[in-house]
N, C-alpha and C positions, 0 to 999 in steps of 0.2 A: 629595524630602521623605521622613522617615522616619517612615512612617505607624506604625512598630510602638511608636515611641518616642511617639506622642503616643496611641495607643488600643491596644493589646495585643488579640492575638483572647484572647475570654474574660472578660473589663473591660468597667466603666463608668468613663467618664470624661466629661467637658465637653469637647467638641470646637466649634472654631470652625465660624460657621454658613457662613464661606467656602469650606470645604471639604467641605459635604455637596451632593450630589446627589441629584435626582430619581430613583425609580427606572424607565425605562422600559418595562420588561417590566410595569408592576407589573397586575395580573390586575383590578384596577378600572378600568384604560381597555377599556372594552369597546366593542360596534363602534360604538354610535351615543354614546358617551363619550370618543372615543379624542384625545388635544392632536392638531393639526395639526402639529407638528413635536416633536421633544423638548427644545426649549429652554425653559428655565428661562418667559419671556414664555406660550410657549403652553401647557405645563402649567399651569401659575398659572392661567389663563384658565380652562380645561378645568375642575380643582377649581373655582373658584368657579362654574359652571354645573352642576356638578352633585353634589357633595359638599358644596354649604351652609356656604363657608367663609368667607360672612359674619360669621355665630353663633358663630363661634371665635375671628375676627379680632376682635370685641365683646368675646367674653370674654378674650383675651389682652391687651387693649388697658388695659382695666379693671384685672386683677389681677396683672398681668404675665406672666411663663411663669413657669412653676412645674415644677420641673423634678424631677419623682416617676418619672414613668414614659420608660424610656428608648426614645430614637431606639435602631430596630436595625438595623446597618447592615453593608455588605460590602465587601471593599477592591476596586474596578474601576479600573483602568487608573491607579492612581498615586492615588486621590484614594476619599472614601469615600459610596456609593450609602446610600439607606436603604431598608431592605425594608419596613419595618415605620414608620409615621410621617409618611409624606409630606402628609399634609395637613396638618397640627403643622405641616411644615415650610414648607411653601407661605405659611400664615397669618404666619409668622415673617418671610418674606422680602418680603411684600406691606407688611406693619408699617415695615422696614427700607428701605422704596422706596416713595417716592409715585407716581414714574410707570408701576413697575409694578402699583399699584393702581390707577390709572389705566383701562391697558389692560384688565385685568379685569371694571374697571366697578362698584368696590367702593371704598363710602367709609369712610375713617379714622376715627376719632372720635380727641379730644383724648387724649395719652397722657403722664401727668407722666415727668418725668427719671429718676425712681427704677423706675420700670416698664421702659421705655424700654432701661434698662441691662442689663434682664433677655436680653435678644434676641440677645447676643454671641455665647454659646455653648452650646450646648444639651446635655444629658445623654445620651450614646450609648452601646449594649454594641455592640461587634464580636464578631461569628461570623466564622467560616475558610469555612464554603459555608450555602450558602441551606438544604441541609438543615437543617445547625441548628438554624435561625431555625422552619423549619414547622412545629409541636407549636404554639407560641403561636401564631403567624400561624392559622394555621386554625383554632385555636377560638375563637378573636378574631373573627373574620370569618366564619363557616361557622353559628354556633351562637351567638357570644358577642353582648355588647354592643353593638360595629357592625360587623351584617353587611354583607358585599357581596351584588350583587342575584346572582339564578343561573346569568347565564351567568361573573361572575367567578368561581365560589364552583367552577362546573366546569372551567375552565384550572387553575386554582390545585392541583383533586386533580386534574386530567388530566398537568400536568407532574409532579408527584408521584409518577404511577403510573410515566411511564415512566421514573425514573430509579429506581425499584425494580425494574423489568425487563431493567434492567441489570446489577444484579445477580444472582447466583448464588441467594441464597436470600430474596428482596426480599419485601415485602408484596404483598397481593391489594386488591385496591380496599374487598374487604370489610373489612377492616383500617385503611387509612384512613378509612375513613367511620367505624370505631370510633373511632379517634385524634382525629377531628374531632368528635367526637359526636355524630353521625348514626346514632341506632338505629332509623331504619327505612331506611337506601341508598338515599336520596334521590338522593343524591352519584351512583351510578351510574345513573338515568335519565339524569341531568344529562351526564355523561360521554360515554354513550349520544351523546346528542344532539348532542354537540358531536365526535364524532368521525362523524359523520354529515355535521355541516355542514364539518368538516376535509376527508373527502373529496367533497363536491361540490365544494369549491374547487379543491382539489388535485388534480381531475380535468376542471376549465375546466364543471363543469356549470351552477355556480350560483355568484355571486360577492355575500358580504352589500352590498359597498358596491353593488348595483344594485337593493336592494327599493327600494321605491315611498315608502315610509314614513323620515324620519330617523329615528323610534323605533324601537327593535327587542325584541319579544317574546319571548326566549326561550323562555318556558315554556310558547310555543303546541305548538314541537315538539317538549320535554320529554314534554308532558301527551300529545301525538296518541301518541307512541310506546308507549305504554302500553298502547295499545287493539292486540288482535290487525288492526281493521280496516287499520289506518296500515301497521302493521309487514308483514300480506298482500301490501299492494296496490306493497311496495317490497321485497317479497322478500328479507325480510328473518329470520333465526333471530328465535322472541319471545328478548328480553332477560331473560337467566339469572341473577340479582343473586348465585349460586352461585360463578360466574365472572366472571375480568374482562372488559369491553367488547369487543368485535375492532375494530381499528384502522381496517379496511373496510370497516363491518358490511351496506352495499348491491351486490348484486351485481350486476357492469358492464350486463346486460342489463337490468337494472331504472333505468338512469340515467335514462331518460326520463321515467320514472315519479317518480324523484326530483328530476326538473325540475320537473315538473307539480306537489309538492304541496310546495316551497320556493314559487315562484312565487304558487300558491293561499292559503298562510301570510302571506308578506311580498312579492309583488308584483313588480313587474319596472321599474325605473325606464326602461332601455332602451325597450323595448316599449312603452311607456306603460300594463302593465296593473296594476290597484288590486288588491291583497289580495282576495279573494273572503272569508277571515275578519278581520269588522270588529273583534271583540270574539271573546274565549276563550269568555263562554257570550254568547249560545247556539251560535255560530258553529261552534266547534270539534266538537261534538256535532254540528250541521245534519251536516259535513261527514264525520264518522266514519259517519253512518246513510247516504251517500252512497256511499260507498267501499264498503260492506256489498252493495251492489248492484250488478252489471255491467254493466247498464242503466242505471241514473242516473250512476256511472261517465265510459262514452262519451259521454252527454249533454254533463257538466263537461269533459271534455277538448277537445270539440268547440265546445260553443256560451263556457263559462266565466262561467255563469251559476249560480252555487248554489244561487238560488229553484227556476230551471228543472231542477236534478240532483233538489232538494229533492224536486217532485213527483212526479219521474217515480221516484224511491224508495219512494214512498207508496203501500203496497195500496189497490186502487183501491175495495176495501169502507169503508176507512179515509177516502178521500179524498171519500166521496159523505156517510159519516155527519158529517166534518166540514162540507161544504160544506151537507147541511140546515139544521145545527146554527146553522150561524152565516146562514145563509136565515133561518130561523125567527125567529132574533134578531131581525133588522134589521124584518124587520117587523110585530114586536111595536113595536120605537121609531116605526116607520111608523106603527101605528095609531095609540101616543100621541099622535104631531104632527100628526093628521089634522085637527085643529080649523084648523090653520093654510095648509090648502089655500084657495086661491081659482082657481078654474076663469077667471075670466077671465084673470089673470096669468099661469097657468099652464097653460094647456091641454094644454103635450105631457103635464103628469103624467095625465093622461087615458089617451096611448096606451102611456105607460111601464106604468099598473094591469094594462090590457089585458093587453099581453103578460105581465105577471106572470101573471098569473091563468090564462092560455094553456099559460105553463110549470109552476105548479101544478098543474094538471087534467092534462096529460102526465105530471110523475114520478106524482103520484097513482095515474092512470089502471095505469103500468106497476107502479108498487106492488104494487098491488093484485091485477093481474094473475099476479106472481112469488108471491105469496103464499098464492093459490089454488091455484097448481100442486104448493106443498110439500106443501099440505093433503092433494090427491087420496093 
């Protein structure tokens, strides 16, 4: 088929919707988004789980397709991908197939004949290489209207970079983060981060398909890496937004270390162990004041309890004025409720006062005692 005679690179034109493809690279399957296979069935599925491609099929259904904004596409293997679109496109072919709306698990609504006709063909520009296409794609997606979430958004300028380090006089990361419209290099934490989790893969340390979790956080270990604590404890240069990312940026004798705080992040499905961070706050923080400490540290490595790293990070001036503090509390509420004692139902709260009061007259007692000695 003469693809040049039916879309010219450089051209818009209406090309049949039988001859577009999915694109599978495309930087929105991310790892807990990704189809199970790249057929047409399991993409479909894939978007309508997590691109919302209800709300589009509604509205395509309704108004027809309207064909303003072009599919952008690239010629693969005899037939033509779309880089830019693929949800459009998804919606269109879900429209054109009941039972692969079906599969999806997305219902149709009534669509008259004159809509209907709309779905043939769709409006596409051909580019000659994916360069072309990424000026719009990324600020469409990085900045614009709908973004992708941030581990797409860093694939998307990560392959970016390196095919400008291919070149002779290519752009610096700081450059595409301009292009994208990123005027604080956002873009390279993100980078950061993900050539981070490229080489744990790539070096059998840590594999995403084994966290604990099918969700996945990226921006647990975007945001840790920011902190000098994270970047110490994995031996790592702090990240120089001056320069571009290193491909490496962990080194080999710190692996373990970068087992330990992938694992601590997202968990070990293997293993059977849970995230130690349940949530970004406060968790990520507990854990940065943790690492801060080579003592609380060996704790987490050893026991893999964050409560228990948590304390033993805690100056222990810190940990007594909190532990009054929140004494004191409770039995202020204690006194309030005191109307609702009954000694005969309750008799051990008898020896539970006791010992209060035991432990009271002790810290007291040593209080009291420290504070005469400053005096002298």
């Amino acid at each position: 088929m003469d693809l040049d005679a039916i879309l010219p690179v450089g051209t818009s034109e209406k090309v049949p919707v039988g001859l577009l493809d999915f694109d599978v690279n495309n930087p929105r399957f991310t790892p807990d988004k990704e189809p199970a296979s790249a057929s047409d069935d399991d993409v479909v599925i894939q978007l309508a789980r997590s691109a919302d491609l209800a709300e589009l099929v509604q509205s395509i259904a309704t108004s027809g397709y309207i064909n303003i904004e072009p599919l952008i596409v690239i010629e693969r293997a005899g037939r033509f991908a779309v880089l830019e679109g693929n949800r459009r496109l998804a919606a269109v072919k879900v429209l054109r197939n009941d039972t692969l709306a079906q599969q999806a698990k997305l219902t149709l609504p009534p669509m008259e004949a004159s809509k209907r006709a709309t779905l043939g063909e769709l409006l596409c520009y051909r580019v000659a290489t994916e360069a072309d296409a990424r000026d719009l794609i990324g600020f469409k997606h990085i900045n614009g209207p709908q973004g992708w979430d941030a581990f797409a958004k860093a694939r998307f300028a990560a392959r970016w970079l390196d095919e400008e380090h291919s070149k002779t006089d290519g752009m610096t990361i700081g450059d595409i983060a301009s292009r994208m419209g990123d005027q604080h290099l956002t873009i390279h934490r993100m980078v950061t981060a993900l050539f981070v989790l490229e080489q744990a893969q790539r070096e059998d340390v840590y594999f995403l398909e084994d966290r604990k979790k099918k969700s996945f956080s990226f921006s647990h270990l975007y945001t840790a890496l920011a902190s000098e604590e994270f970047t110490s404890y994995l031996g790592m240069d702090r990240p120089d937004r001056t320069t571009d990312p290193a491909r490496d940026p962990v080194p080999r004798d710190n692996f373990g270390e970068l087992q330990n705080l992938l694992i601590w992040l997202y968990g070990s499905k293997d293993r059977d162990i849970a995230p130690v961070v349940k949530s970004q706050n406060p968790d990520l923080n507990r854990l940065r004041e943790v690492l801060g400490s080579r003592m609380a540290t060996r704790v987490l490595e050893e026991r893999g309890s964050l409560d228990e790293a948590v304390v033993a990070a805690t100056p222990m001036s810190l940990r007594f004025e909190e532990h009054m503090i929140a004494a004191n509390a409770e039995l202020q509420y204690a006194l309030g409720a005191l109307e609702g004692f009954d000694p005969k139902s309750q008799p051990e709260m008898i020896q539970i006062a006791d010992s209060a009061s035991k432990k009271a007259r002790l810290i007291k007692t040593q209080v009291d005692s420290l504070a005469a000695e400053i005096e002298k």
